[in-house]
C-alpha positions as CSV (number, residue, x, y, z in Angstrom):
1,X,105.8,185.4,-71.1
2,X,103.5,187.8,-69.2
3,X,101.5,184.6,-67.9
4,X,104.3,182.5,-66.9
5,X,105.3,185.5,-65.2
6,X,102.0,185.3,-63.5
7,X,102.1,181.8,-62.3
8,X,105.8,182.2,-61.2
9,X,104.4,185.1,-59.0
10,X,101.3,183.2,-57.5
11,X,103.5,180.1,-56.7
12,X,105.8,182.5,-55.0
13,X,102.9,184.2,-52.7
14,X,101.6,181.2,-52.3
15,X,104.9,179.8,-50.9
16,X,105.4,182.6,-48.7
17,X,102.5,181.8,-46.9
18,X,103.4,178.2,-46.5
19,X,106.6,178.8,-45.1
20,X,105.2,181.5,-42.8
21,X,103.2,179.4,-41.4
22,X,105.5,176.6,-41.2
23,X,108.3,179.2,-39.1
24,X,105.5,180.4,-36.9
25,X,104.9,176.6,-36.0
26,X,108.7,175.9,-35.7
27,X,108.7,179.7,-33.6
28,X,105.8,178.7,-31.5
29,X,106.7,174.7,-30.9
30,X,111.3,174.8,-30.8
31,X,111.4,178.6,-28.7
32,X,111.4,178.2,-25.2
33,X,109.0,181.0,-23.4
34,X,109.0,183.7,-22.1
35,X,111.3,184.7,-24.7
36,X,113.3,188.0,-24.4
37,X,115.2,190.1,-26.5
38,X,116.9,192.9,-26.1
39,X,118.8,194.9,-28.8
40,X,120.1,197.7,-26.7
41,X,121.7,195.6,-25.0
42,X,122.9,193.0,-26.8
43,X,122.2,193.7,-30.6
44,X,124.4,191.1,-32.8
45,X,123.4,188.3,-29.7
46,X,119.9,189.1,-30.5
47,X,119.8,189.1,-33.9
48,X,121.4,186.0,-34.6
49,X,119.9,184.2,-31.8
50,X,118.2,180.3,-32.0
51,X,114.8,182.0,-32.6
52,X,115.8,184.6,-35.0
53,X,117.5,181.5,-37.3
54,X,114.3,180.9,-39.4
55,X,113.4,184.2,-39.6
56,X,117.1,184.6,-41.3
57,X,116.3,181.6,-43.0
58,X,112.8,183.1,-44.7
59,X,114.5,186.5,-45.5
60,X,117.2,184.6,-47.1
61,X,115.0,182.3,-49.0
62,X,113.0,185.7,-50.4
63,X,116.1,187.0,-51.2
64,X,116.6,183.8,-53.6
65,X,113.4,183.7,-55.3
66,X,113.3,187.6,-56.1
67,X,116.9,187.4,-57.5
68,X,115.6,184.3,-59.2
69,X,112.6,186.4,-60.6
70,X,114.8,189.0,-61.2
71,X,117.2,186.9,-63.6
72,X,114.4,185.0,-65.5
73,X,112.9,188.5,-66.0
74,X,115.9,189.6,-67.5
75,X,116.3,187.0,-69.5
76,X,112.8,186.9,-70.9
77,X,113.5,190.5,-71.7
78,X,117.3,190.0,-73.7
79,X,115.8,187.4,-75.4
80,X,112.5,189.5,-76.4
81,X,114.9,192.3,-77.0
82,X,117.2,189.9,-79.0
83,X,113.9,188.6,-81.9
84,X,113.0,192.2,-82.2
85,X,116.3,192.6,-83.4
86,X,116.3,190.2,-85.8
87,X,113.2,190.9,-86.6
88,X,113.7,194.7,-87.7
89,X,117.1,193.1,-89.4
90,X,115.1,190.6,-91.2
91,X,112.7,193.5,-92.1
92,X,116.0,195.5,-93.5
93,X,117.4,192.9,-95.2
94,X,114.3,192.5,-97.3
95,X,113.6,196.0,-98.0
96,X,116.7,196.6,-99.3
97,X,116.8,193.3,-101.7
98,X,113.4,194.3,-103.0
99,X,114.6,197.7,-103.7
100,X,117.8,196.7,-105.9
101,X,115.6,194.1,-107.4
102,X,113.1,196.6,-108.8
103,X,116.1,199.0,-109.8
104,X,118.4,195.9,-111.2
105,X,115.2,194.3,-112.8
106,X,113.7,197.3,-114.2
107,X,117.1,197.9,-116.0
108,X,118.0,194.8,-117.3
109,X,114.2,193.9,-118.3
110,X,114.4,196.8,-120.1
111,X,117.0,196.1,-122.0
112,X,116.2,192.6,-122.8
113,X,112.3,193.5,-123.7
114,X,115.0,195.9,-126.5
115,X,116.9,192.3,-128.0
116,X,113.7,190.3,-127.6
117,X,111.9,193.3,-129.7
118,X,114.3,193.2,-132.5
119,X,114.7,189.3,-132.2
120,X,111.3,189.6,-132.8
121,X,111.1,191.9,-135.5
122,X,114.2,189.8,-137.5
123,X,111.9,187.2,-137.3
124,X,108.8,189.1,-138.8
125,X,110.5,190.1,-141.6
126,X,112.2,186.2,-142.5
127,X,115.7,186.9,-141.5
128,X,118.0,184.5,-139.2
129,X,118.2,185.0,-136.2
130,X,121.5,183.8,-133.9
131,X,119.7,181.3,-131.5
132,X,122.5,182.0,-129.0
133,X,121.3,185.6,-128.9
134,X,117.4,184.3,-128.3
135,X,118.5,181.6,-126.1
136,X,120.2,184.3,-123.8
137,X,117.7,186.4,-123.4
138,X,115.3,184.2,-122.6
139,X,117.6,182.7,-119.6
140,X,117.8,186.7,-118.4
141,X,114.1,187.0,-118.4
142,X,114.1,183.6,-116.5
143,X,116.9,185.1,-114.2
144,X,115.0,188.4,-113.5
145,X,111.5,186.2,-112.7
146,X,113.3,184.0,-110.2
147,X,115.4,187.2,-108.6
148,X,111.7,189.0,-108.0
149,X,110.1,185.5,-106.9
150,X,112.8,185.3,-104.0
151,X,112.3,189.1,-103.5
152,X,108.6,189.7,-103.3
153,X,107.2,186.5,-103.1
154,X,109.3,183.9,-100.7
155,X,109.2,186.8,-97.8
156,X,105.4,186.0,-97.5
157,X,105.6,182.5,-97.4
158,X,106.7,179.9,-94.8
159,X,109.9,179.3,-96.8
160,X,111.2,183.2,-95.8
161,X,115.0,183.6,-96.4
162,X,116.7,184.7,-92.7
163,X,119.5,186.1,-94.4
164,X,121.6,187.5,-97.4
165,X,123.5,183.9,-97.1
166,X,120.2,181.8,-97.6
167,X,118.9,184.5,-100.5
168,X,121.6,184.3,-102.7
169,X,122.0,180.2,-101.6
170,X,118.2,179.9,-103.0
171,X,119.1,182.3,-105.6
172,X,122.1,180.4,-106.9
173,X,119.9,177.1,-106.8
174,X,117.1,178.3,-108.9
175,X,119.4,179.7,-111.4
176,X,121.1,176.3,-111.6
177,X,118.3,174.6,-111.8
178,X,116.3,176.7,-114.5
179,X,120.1,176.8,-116.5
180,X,119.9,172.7,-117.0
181,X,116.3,172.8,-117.8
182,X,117.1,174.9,-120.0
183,X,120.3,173.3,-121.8
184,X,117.7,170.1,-121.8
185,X,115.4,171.8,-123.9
186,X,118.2,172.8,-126.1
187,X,119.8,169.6,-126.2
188,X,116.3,168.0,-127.3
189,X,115.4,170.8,-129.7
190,X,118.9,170.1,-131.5
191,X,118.4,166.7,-131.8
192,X,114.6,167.2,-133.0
193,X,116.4,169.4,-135.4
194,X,118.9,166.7,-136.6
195,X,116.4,164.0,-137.5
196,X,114.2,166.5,-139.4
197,X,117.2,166.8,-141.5
């Protein structure tokens, strides 16, 4: 931004001297001489006299370019103004997710590591074990890995969610996604089950 500021600037002095030159060559070669003129006398007729015209015409031509400076400045600025913004929303967005993800995933893991424990232990000692009750909490421990993947991993990649919208849609995705694996594996451990029988 600062450089095409620059360039815009050069071009603009550079200008200015080219049509400088170009009005004292029109001045010199279009106004009769001697030329007179006399503002106490006649102010307005002197001002907007034939010579005067591209003076006028210079000043208003300045007046152009600065107010077009002036509104690509301003723009440049808003839209500077405008990422840093989204930026620091982006930022705020992400803090907070990874903090209720710890909180949420420190809970709940805690809780599960408690069922897979005694799943565990039921199976130590030769007991039966419901495999709806294993099943489930290994698709919680799946959920909780994929909920701290999109928290404290996607953010640092080139794949970084720009909003709560596109979390939860990635979210919702990798859940599915994991959930059919998952019935797959099922589905072919059930029938490995059936033929051994």
């Amino acid at each position: 931004m600062i450089s095409q500021m620059g360039k815009t600037i050069a071009i603009v002095i550079s200008g200015s001297i080219v049509v400088h030159i170009a009005v004292m060559l029109l001045d010199y070669y279009l106004v009769k001489k001697p030329l007179y003129i006399n503002l106490q006398k006649d102010f307005v007729g002197s001002i907007f006299s034939f010579p005067m015209i591209p003076i006028m015409g210079v000043y208003g031509l300045f007046l152009l370019v600065i107010y077009f400076l002036w509104q690509r400045l301003k723009k440049a600025i808003l839209l500077a103004h405008e990422k840093e913004v989204q930026s620091e929303r982006e930022k705020a967005i992400l803090e907070s997710m990874q903090r209720i993800t710890g909180i949420v995933s420190e809970h709940i893991s805690a809780h599960n590591a408690e069922i897979m424990k005694w799943v565990g232990f039921r199976k130590k000692q030769g007991q039966q074990v419901s495999e709806k009750v294993e099943q489930a909490s290994k698709k919680i421990a799946t959920a909780l890995q994929s909920l701290s993947e999109i928290a404290f991993v996607s953010p640092y990649t080139d794949n970084m969610p720009k909003d709560v919208g596109e979390i939860e849609e990635i979210l919702q995705n990798k859940l599915e996604k994991i959930s059919k694996y998952q019935e797959i594996q099922e589905e072919t451990e059930e029938t490995e089950k059936d033929k051994s029988l």
